[in-house]
Every structure is written in structure tokens, then in C-alpha cells.
N, C-alpha and C positions, 0 to 999 in steps of 0.2 A: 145472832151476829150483833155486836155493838158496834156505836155507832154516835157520832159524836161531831156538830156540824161547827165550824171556826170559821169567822170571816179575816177576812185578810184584807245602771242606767248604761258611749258603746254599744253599738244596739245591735240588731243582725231583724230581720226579717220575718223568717217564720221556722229558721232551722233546718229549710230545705225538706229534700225527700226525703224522709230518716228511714223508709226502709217500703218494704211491698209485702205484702199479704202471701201466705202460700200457707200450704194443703190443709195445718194443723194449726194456723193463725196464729203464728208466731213470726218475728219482724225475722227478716233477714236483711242483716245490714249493707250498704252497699258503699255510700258517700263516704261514711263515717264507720268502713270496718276496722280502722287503724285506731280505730279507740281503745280503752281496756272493757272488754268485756269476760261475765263469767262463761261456763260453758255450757247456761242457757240463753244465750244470746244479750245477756239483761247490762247493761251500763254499773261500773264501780262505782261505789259510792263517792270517791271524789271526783271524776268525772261528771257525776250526776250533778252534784252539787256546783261545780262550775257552769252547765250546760242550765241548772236552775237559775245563778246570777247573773247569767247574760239575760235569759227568758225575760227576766226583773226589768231587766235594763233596757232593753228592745219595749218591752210594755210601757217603761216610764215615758218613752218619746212618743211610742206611737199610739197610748192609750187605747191596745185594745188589749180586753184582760187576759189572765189567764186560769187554770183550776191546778190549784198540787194535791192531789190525793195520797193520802198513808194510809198504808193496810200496815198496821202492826201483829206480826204473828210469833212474839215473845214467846207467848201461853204454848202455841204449837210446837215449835223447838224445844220446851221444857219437859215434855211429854214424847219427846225422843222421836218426831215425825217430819226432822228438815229433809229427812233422805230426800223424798219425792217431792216434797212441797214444792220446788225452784218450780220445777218443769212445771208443774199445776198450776199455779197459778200464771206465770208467765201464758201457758198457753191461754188461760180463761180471759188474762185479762186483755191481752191483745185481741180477741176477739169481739173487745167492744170499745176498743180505741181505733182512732183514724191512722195514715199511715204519719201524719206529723206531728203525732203525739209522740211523749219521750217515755220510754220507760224505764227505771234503775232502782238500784237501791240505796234508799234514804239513810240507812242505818246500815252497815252487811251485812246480811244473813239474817236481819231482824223486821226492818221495816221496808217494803217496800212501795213504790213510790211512781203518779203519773203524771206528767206532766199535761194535762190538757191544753193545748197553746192558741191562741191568738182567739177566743169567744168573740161571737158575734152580737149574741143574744144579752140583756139582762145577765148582768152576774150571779143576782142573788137566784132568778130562776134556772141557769141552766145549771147551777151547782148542784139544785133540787134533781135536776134530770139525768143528769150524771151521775151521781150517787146511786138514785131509782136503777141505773141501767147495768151500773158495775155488779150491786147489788144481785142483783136477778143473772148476770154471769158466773156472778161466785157459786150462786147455790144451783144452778144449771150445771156445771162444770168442776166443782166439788164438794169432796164428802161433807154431807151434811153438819158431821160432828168439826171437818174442820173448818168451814163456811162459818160455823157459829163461835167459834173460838178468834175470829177477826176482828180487831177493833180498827174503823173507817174513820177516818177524822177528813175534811174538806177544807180548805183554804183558799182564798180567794185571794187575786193579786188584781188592781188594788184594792187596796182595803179601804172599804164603803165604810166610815166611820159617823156615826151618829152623833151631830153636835148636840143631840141635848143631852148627851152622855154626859157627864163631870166626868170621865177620862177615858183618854181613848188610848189601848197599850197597844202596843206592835205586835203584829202576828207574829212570833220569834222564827216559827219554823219557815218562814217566806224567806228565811234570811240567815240559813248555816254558816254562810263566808264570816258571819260577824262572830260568831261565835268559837270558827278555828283561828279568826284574827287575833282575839282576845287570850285562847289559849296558848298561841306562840310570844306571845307576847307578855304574859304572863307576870314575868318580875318585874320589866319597865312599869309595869299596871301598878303594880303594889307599890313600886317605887312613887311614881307620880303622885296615887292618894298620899301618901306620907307626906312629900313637899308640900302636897294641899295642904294637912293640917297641921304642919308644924309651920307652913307659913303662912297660914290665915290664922292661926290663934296667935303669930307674933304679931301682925300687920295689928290684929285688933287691940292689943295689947299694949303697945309701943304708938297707937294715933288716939287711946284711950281720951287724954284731955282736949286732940282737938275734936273728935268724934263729940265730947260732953257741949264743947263749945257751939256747934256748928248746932248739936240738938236745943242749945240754947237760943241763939240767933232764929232758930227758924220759929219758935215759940211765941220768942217776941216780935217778931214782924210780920206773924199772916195766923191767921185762927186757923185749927185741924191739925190733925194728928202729926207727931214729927216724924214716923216710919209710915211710908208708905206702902202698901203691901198689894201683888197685886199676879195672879194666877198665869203661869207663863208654861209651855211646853217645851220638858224635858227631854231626856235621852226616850228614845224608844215610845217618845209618845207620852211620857209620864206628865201628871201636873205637879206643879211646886207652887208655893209662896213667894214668891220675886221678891226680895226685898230694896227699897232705897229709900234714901233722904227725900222728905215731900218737897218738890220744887213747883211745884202747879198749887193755886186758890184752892180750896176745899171748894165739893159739888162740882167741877167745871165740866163740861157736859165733851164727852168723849169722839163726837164725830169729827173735828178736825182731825184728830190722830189717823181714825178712820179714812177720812179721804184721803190722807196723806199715804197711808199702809198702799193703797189703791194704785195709787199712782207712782211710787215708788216702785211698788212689784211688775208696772206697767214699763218701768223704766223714765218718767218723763220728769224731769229739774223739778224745783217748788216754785222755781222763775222762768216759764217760759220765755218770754222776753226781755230777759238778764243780757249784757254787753255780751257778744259771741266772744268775746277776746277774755273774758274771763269764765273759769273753769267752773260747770255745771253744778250746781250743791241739790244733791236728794236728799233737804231735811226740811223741815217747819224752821225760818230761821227769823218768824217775826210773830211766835205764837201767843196769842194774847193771854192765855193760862198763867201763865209763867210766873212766880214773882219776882222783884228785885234781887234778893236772897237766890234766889232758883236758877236767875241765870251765872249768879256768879259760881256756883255749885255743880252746872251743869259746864261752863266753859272750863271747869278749874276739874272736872270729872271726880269730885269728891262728894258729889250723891249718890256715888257709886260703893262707896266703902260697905252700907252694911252687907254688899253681896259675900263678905266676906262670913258669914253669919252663914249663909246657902251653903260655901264650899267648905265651912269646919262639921256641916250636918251630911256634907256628901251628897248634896242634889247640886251642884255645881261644881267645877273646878278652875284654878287660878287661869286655865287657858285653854281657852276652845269656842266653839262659836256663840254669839248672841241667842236666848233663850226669845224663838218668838210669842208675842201676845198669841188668846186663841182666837181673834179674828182675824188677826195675819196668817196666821198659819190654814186658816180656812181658804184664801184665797192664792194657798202654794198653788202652784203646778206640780204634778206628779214629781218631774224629777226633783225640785228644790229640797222634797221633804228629807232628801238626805245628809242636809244639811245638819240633822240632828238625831242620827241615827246611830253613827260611830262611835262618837266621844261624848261625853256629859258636854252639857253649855258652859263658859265659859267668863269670867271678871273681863278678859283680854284675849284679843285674839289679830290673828292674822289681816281680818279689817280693820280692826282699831289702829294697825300700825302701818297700817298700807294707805291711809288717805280718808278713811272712816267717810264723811258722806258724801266724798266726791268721788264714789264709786258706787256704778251701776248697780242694782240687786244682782242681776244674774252673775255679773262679776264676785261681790261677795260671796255667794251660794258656791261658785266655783272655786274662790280661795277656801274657806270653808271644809269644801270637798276633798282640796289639794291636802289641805292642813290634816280632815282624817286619815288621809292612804300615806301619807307620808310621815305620820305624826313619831315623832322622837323625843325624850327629853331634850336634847340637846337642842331637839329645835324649839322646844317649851324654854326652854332658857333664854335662846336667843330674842323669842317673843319678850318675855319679861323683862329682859335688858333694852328692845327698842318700847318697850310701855313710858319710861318717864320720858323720856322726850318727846313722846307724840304728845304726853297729858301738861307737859311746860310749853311746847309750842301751840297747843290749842287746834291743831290745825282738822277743821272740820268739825269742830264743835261746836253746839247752838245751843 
């Protein structure tokens, strides 16, 4: 039997009673008989897979995990044995799930699929234990030849990601909705990259000499390189090159940014004790890094140009959320990280045009959130048309 271990928001609870135990250990549904099922009691594949993005999304608030198990049994259907299979394995494997586990099929008629829900224990251990037990079901309960013909794969929601990894990718299969997203959506998609590179190779083309200019100016007025470059996380957990204009001294030592990420993500002003009558700013807006050159760069938001460089290579796009550092991203919360899970990061987006630092994190994470479930070109345009005016009015820039 193969075997193959991966580690790995609306919430709902625990899913309720999904069903009770009887003679041949097989669910009988009760709550949830108006679902679609086949006619061995097993969840369709797109019910499953919604009954999956809730599970996600109940886990992201209440932080207790969950296990998705795939038995892919491709090889057995190829070899003309799905007659019986359903009933076999359905009954093998319900007999070592509880009654709130989900069962369905991941793929139809190909992968199927368990929802372990709400772990108490260690994720990385009870993954180990669940597997050991499904296991030992299978080859209890069937034929040997088809028990070994199974390939197991495990996934853990959340996904325990190792920062001393250099990258950490998204467990894709935690997250099919994104995937049937992306396929209805399909030609807006291709459309989108296109405006990216035919309009990041104009932008770059057409600010040519003041780009040369600006890489001048900074040359001559502070030592250290004139691009700055500096590792941020992408769609799906990807890492990239960040690019911008240096606007900070060479060497400056990173822990203001640091405390700042902290307490931003905590929610709390840079000025606790700023006039109440005047509106809260979540930025650094007296950071001593900064050079003369850097602020006018940074107020004028054209240390931003060479990300146009990121969205002509395709690890960016002209519109969608801000690309977090990796130690901001280390102190998301569960739900935030979906922040950057939908759409590539973005030059501009729905915070930039909404108030940029005089807005909450969790408020951004939710614009953000709103921008991927809702995301349109047309609403990419509308963003693009309020960019220059937030970037002439300056407002919340430091």
C-alpha cells in the first residue's frame, strides 16, 4: 500500500451529528440526508468539497485542526474492479472514523476522501495515528491485492510550516474551492495577466528616464545599492524578490520594522497618545532609517515603480493585496493568511485606496479578503483609476 504523508474561514462548529454507527459500520445519515449522496451513502464530490471549505474556515477561528485523508484508487478502476469497491471501502472505512468525521469523495469515483474534524491531540502526532489505523482497516477489510494498490496521502489543516524552511508552499489539496475558482474564471484570469504585462512593460517603459533619474538621486545622496531587494510571501505561500527603490541608510538594523509589524497586527496606533480628535495612523511615521531622498519616495509612492519588474515576471500583479515580509507573516493569525491565498500580491490594491495606514490590519485582511471573493476586472480597473489620486493626495503615506 502506498503511502505518502503532506502536511498541511464562517465557521460552523463541529458539523454536528453526521450520522450513527449501525450493523456493517456504515454512516447512516440523518441531519444531513438531503445532501447529495451516492448510493453508498458516501458525499459528492462537490458537496464534499464545500463541507471541506467550511471545516478550513471553522478551524481558522477556532484553531483546532483538522486531518483530510485521500485514498487514491485510480490503479483499481483501471484494472476494471470499481464494481464493488464503493461498498468496501466505504464500509472499511467508516469503521474507523468517529460519527463526526465526513466521508466523500475527493475526486468521483477516483479519490476518496476523510474528513477527520476538530483534533485534539498534536497534529503532526495524530496524523501518524490515523493513518497507522485507517491503514490496518484497509487490509483488515480488504482484498489484499486491493488494500495495496491504495495510495494514502495525509494532510493537515493547519499547515505547521517550518520557518527555517526558504519556502513554505500551500497544501493545494486543503483548498479545492480555489482551484474550481480559478477554472470558472478562467479567461478573466488570462485576461488580467495580459493587462499585467502589457501594462507593467508600458509603465516601465514610458517612466524610463524618471526611473534613471530617481536611481540617480539615490546614488548620490546615501551609500548602498539603488534596488532594494528583499524576500516577501506570495500567492500560496510562494517566496519572491520584492523589489523597490532603497529609501532606508544601508546596514539599518531591522527591529523597528519588527516591533512595528507586532503591533500593527495587534491592532494598536504608532501614537498611543496622538490627539483623540485626530485619526489613528498604523505606520512608523518618524522612522529614523529613512533618508531625505526616501521620504520624498516614499510620500510620493515611487519607490514602489520597480515592483513593476515582479508583475512583468508574474510573481506579482498591478492589483491585489500587499506581499507580507516573512516575519509578519509568521505572526498572522490563522485566518489572516488568506489574505494571500487567492490572487497574486499586488503594486495596488483595495488598502492603498481605502485610507492605506489609517486602517486597522484586521480591516485590511478583510478588504483584501472582500477584493479576492469578489475580484473582477472591472473592479481591477476601478482600483487602478482611484491609485493616482490616493498616490497625489499622499494620504497615509510615510
Amino acid at each position: 500500500m502506498g503511502t505518502r504523508m503532506a502536511r498541511g474561514d464562517l465557521g460552523i462548529s463541529t458539523l454536528g451529528e453526521w450520522g450513527t454507527r449501525q450493523g456493517n459500520g456504515r454512516k447512516a445519515f440523518s441531519r444531513f440526508d438531503h445532501l447529495p449522496v451516492d448510493r453508498e451513502g458516501v458525499l459528492k464530490e462537490r458537496i464534499f468539497h464545500t463541507l471541506l471549505t467550511l471545516e478550513r474556515r471553522r478551524a481558522d477561528r477556532s484553531r483546532k485542526p483538522f486531518v483530510l485523508m485521500l485514498l487514491d484508487s485510480h490503479l483499481i478502476h483501471k484494472n476494471g474492479n470499481a464494481a464493488t469497491f464503493a461498498a468496501q471501502l466505504t464500509s472499511a472505512i467508516s469503521g474507523a472514523t468517529r460519527e463526526t468525521d465526513i466521508l466523500g469523495w475527493y475526486e468521483e469515483d477516483e479519490i476518496f476522501a476523510v474528513i477527520f474534524t476538530e483534533i485534539n491531540l498534536a497534529a503532526s502526532s495524530i496524523s501518524e495515528v490515523l493513518h497507522s489505523k485507517v491503514v490496518k482497516a484497509l487490509r483488515d477489510n480488504l482484498d489484499h491485492k486491493i488494500a495495496s494498490k491504495l495510495a494514502i496521502t495525509v494532510h493537515v489543516f493547519p499547515e505547521s510550516w517550518d520557518k527555517t524552511r526558504p519556502d513554505r508552499v500551500t497544501d493545494l489539496k486543503l483548498y479545492p474551492d480555489l482551484s474550481l475558482k480559478t477554472s470558472r474564471k478562467l479567461i478573466p484570469t488570462v485576461l488580467k495577466r495580459g493587462i499585467d504585462i502589457i501594462g507593467s512593460a508600458l509603465l516601465l517603459l514610458i517612466l524610463s528616464p524618471v526611473l534613471a533619474a530617481i536611481a540617480l538621486l539615490i546614488r548620490l545622496t546615501s551609500k548602498g545599492p539603488v534596488i532594494f531587494e528583499q524576500v516577501r510571501v506570495g500567492r500560496f505561500g510562494r517566496h519572491f524578490k520584492f523589489l523597490k527603490f532603497r529609501t532606508m541608510y544601508a546596514d539599518n538594523d531591522s527591529t523597528i520594522h519588527r516591533d512595528y509589524v507586532k503591533t500593527f497586527i495587534a491592532g494598536q496606533p504608532e501614537d498611543q497618545q496622538k490627539d483623540k480628535t485626530e485619526p489613528a495612523v498604523y505606520k512608523i511615521t518618524n522612522d529614523p532609517r529613512i533618508t531625505p531622498m526616501g521620504r520624498f519616495l516614499r510620500k510620493t509612492s515611487l519607490d514602489e515603480c520597480p515592483q513593476f519588474w515582479n508583475v512583468l515576471c508574474g510573481e506579482m500583479s498591478l492589483v491585489g493585496p500587499r506581499p507580507p515580509v516573512l516575519y509578519e507573516f509568521d505572526d498572522y493569525d490563522l485566518w489572516h493568511r488568506r489574505r494571500i491565498l487567492e490572487v497574486k500580491p499586488g503594486v495596488t490594491g483595495l488598502w492603498q485606496v481605502s485610507g492605506r495606514s489609517q486602517i486597522r490590519f484586521d480591516d485590511m485582511v478583510r478588504l483584501d479578503v472582500r477584493y479576492s471573493q469578489g475580484w473582477s476586472l472591472w473592479l481591477d480597473l476601478r482600483i487602478l483609476l482611484a491609485t493616482p489620486r490616493a498616490v497625489i493626495t499622499g494620504d497615509g503615506a510615510f
